[in-house]
C-alpha positions as CSV (number, residue, x, y, z in Angstrom):
1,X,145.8,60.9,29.0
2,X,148.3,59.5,26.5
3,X,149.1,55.8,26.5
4,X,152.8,55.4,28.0
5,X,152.5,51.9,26.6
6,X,151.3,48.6,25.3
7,X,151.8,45.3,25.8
8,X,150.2,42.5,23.4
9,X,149.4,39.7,26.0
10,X,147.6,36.4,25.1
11,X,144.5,35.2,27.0
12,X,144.2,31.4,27.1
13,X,140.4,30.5,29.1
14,X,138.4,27.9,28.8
15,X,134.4,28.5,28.9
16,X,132.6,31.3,29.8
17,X,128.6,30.5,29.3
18,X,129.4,28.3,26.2
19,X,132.1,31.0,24.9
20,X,135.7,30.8,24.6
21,X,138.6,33.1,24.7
22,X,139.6,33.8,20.8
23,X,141.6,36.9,20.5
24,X,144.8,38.1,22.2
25,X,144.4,40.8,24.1
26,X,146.4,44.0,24.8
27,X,147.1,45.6,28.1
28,X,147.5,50.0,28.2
29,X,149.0,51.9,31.1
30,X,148.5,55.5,32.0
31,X,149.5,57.7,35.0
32,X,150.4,60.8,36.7
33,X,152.0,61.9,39.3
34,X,151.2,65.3,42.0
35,X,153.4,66.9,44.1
36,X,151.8,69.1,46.7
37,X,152.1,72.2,49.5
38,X,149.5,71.9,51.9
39,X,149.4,74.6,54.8
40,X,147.0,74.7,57.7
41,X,146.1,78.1,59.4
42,X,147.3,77.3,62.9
43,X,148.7,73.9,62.9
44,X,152.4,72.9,62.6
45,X,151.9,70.4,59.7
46,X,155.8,69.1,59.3
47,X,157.0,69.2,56.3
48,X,154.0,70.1,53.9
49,X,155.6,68.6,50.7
50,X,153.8,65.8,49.5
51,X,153.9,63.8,46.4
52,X,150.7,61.4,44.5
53,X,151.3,59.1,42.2
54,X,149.3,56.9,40.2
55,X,149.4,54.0,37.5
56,X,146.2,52.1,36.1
57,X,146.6,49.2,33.6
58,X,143.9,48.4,31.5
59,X,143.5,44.9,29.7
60,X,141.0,44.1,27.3
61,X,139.7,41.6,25.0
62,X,137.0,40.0,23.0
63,X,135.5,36.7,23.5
64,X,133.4,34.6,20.7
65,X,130.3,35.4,21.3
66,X,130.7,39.0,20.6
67,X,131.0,39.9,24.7
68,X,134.4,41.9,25.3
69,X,136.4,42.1,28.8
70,X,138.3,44.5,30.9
71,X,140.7,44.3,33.4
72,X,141.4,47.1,35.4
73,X,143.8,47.4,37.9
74,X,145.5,50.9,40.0
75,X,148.8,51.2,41.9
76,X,149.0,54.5,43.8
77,X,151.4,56.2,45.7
78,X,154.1,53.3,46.2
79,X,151.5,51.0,47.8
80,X,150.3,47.4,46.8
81,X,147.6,47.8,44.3
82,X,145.2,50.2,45.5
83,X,142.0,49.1,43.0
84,X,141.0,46.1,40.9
85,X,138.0,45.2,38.6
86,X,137.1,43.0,35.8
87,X,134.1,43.9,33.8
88,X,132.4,41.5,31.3
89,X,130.6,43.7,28.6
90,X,128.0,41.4,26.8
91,X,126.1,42.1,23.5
92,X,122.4,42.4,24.8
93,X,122.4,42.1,28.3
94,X,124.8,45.0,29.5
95,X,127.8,44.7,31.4
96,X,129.1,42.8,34.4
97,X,131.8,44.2,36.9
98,X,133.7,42.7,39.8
99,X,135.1,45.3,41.6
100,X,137.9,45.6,44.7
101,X,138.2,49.6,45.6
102,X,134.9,51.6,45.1
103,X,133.5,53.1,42.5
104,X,130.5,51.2,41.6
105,X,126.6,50.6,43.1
106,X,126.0,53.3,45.6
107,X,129.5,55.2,45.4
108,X,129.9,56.1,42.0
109,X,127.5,59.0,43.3
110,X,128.8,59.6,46.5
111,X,129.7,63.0,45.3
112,X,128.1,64.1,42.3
113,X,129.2,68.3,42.2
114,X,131.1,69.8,40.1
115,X,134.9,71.1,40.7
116,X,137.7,72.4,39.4
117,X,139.4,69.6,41.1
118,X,138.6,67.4,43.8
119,X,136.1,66.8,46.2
120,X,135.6,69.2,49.1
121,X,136.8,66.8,51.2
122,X,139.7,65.7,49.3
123,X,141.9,68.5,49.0
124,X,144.5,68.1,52.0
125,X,142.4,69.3,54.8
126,X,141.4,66.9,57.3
127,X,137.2,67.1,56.9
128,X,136.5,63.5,57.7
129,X,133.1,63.7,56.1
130,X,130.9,60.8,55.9
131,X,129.3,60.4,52.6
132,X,127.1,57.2,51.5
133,X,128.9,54.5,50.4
134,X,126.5,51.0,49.9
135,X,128.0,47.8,49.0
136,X,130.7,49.1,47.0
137,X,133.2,50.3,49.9
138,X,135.2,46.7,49.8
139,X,133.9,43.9,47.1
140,X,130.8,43.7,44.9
141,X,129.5,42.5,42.0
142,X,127.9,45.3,39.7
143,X,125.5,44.4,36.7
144,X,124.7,48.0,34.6
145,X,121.7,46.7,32.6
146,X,121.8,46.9,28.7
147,X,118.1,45.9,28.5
148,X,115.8,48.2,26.8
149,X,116.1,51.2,28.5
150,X,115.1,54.9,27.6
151,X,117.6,56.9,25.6
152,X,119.8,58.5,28.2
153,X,118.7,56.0,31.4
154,X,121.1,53.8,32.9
155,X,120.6,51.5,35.6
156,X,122.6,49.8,37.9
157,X,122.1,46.8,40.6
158,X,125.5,45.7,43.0
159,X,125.1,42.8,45.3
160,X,127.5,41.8,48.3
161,X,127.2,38.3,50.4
162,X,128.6,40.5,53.2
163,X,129.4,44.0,52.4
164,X,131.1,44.8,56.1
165,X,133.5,42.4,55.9
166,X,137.1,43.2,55.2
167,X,138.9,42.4,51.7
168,X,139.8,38.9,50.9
169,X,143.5,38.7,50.1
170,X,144.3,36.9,48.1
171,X,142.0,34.8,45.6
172,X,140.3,31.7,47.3
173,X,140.7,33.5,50.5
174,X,138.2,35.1,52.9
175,X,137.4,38.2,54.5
176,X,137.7,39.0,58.2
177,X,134.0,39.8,59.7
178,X,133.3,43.4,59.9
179,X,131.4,43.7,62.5
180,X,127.3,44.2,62.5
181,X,126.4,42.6,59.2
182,X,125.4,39.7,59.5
183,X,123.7,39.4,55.4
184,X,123.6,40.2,52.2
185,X,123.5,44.0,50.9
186,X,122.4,45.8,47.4
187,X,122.4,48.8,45.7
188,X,120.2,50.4,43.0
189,X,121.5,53.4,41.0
190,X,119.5,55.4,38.2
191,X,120.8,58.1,36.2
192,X,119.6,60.1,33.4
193,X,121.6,62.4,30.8
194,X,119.2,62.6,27.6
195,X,118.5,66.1,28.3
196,X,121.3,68.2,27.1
197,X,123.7,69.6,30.2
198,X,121.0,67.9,32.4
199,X,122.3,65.0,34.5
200,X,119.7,63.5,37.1
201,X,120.6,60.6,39.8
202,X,119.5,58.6,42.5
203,X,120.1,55.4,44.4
204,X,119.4,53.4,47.6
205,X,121.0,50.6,49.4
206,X,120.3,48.4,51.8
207,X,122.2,45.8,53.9
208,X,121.1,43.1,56.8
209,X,122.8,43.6,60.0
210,X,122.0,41.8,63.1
211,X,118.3,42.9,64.8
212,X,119.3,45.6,67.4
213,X,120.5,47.6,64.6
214,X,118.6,47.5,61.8
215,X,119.3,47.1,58.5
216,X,121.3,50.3,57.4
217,X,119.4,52.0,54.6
218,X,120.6,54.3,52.4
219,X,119.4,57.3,50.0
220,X,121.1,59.6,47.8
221,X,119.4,61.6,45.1
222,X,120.5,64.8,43.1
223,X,120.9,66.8,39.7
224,X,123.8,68.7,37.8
225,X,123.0,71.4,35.0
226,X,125.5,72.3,32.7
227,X,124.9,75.6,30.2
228,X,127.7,77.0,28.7
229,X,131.1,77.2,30.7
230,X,128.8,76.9,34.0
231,X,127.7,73.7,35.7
232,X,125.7,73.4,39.1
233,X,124.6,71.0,41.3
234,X,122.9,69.8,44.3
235,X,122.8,66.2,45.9
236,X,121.3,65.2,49.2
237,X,121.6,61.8,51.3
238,X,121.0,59.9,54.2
239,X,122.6,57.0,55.9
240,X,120.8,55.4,59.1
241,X,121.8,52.7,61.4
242,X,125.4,52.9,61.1
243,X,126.9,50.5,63.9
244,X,123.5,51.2,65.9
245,X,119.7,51.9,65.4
246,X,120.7,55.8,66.4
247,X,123.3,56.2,64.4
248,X,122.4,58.0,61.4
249,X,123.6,60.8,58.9
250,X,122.4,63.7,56.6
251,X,124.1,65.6,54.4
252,X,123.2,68.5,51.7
253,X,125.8,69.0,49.0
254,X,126.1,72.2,46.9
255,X,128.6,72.9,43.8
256,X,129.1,75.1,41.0
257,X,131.9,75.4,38.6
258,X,132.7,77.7,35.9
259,X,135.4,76.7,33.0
260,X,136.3,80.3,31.7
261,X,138.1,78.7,28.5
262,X,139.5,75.1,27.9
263,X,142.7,75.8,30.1
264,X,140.9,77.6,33.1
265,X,137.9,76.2,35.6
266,X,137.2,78.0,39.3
267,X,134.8,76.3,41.2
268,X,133.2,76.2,45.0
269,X,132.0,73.6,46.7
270,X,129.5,72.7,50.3
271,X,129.1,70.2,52.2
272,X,126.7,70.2,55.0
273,X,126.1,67.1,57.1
274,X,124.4,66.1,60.2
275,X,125.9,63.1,62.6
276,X,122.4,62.2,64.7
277,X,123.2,60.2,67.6
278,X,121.4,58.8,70.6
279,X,123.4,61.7,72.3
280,X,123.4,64.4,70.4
281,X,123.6,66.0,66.7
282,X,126.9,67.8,65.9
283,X,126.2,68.9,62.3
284,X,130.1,69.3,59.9
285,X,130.4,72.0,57.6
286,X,133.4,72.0,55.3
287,X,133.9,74.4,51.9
288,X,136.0,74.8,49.3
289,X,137.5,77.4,46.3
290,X,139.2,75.8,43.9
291,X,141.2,76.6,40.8
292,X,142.8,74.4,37.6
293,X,144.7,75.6,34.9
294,X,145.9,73.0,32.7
295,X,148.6,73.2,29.8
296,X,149.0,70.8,28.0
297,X,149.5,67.5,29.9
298,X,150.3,69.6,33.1
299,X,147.9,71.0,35.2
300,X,148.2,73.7,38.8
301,X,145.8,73.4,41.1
302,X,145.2,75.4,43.9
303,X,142.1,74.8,46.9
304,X,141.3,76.8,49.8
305,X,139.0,74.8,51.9
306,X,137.7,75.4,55.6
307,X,135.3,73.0,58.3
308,X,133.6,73.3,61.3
309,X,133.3,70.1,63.4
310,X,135.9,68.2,61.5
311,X,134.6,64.8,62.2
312,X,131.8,65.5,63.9
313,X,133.7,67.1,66.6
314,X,132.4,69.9,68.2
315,X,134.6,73.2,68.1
316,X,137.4,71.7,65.7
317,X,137.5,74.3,63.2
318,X,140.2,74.6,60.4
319,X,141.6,75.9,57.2
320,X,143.9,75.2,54.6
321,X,145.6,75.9,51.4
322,X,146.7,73.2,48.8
323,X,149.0,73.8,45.9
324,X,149.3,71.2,43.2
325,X,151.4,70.4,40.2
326,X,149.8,67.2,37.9
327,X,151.6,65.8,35.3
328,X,149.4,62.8,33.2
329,X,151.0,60.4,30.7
């Protein structure tokens, strides 16, 4: 995206581990907006115009010691801001984030496949599938460790006091309980990209709810291969002892996407899951066929996606078409 803007800004701190703020900083925004037709075969949807926006501002700046910091912060769709983070990048030891929204620990490989767009599950159809989140789904603390690792490894630990508690809003506030936890949580993620087009992951997390539970462990592991214009990928997972020692989930994930030049990409994505309850096991299927054609700083998008057992309901089956118009600054 093109910068729409910058704005010098000053930062005044005092110490941070024996270093002190020295150099202004500046502060970039970028954006886009989507508008959107979304039809479902066989349900009155209302009006199916829709319209996504989205600003992020970025601040940055450098500190004495040689460690640099970013602030990162997203407004969506008219809402209060959506996302937050502040990341600490030291010189040896790697780089520190604090992070409001998702994104890091377990969930920045929630949904590894490839697409021509979005996420089978994010395209306008109501899927409702359940994919592994960790300690990242509200507040965490993520450290990606800069410490003698192998050429193309990279490692990340996230820790929560109480990952199932709501947000705190605002600073030197306190989250509502969330039911069920009743400790701390933490992820480990490992990745690997030193092969060429070969991209390797996998991650578990764990978090200390009260005894009849159990703590909820989860596992996700998975690979992408990229060769030529053509990338695939499979990712598996499982979740257990959400909200009770029966509760648990299982879901395969397959993708491939093929960019036929720099303007053109088609893709298809599938998700398979299991919901395994004391009760029963209703397993979701949901698919979807997308296509992106960009010029320029515009970009059409179109998805047809279908599920069976939208969330993990026996019997509710449905289809959709999304159109989509994105324009980036």
């Amino acid at each position: 995206m093109n910068k729409l803007t910058k704005i010098g800004v000053s930062a005044l701190c005092g110490s941070l581990a024996s270093a002190a703020a020295a150099n202004a900083g500046a502060l970039d925004v970028t954006g886009g907006a989507t508008a959107t037709y979304t039809s479902l075969k066989g349900v009155v949807v209302g009006n199916p115009l829709g319209m996504a926006s989205s600003m992020t501002f970025t601040g940055n700046g450098e500190l004495d010691n040689g460690s640099t910091f970013t602030v990162t912060i997203g407004h969506n769709n008219k809402s209060a801001y959506s996302t937050s983070a502040i990341a600490l990048t030291t010189p040896t030891l790697g780089t520190f984030t604090y992070d409001e929204g998702g994104g890091t620990g377990l969930d920045r490989i929630d949904d590894m496949m490839p697409t021509a767009w979005e996420e089978t599950d994010g395209t306008g159809l109501p899927v409702g599938l359940r994919t592994a989140v960790g300690v990242g789904g509200v507040a965490d603390v993520e450290w990606n460790i800069g410490l003698g690792l192998p050429e193309g490894m990279h490692a990340y630990v996230s820790y929560a006091p109480r990952p199932g508690g709501t947000q705190t809003n605002p600073n030197k506030g306190v989250g509502g309980d969330g039911g069920g936890v009743v400790g701390l949580g933490y992820d480990v993620v490992l990745t690997y990209d030193g092969y060429e087009g070969l991209n390797v992951f996998a991650g578990m997390s764990d978090i200390d709810q009260v005894a009849s539970y159990g703590d909820r462990d989860t596992e996700v592991w998975g690979a992408t291969y990229a060769i030529g214009g053509v990338t695939v990928g499979y990712q598996q997972s499982e979740d257990k002892n959400i909200g009770s020692a029966t509760d648990n989930y299982e879901n395969q994930a397959y993708g491939i996407s093929f960019a036929v030049n720099d303007d053109l990409t088609v893709s298809y994505g599938l998700h398979d899951s299991d919901h395994k309850s004391s009760s029963a096991t209703v397993n979701l299927e949901a698919q979807s066929l997308q296509v992106s054609y960009t010029v320029g700083g515009a970009s059409i998008k179109v998805a047809e996606s279908q599920v069976d057992n939208a969330n993990y309901v026996s019997g509710t089956n449905k289809e959709g078409r999304t159109i989509a118009l994105t324009l980036a600054f």
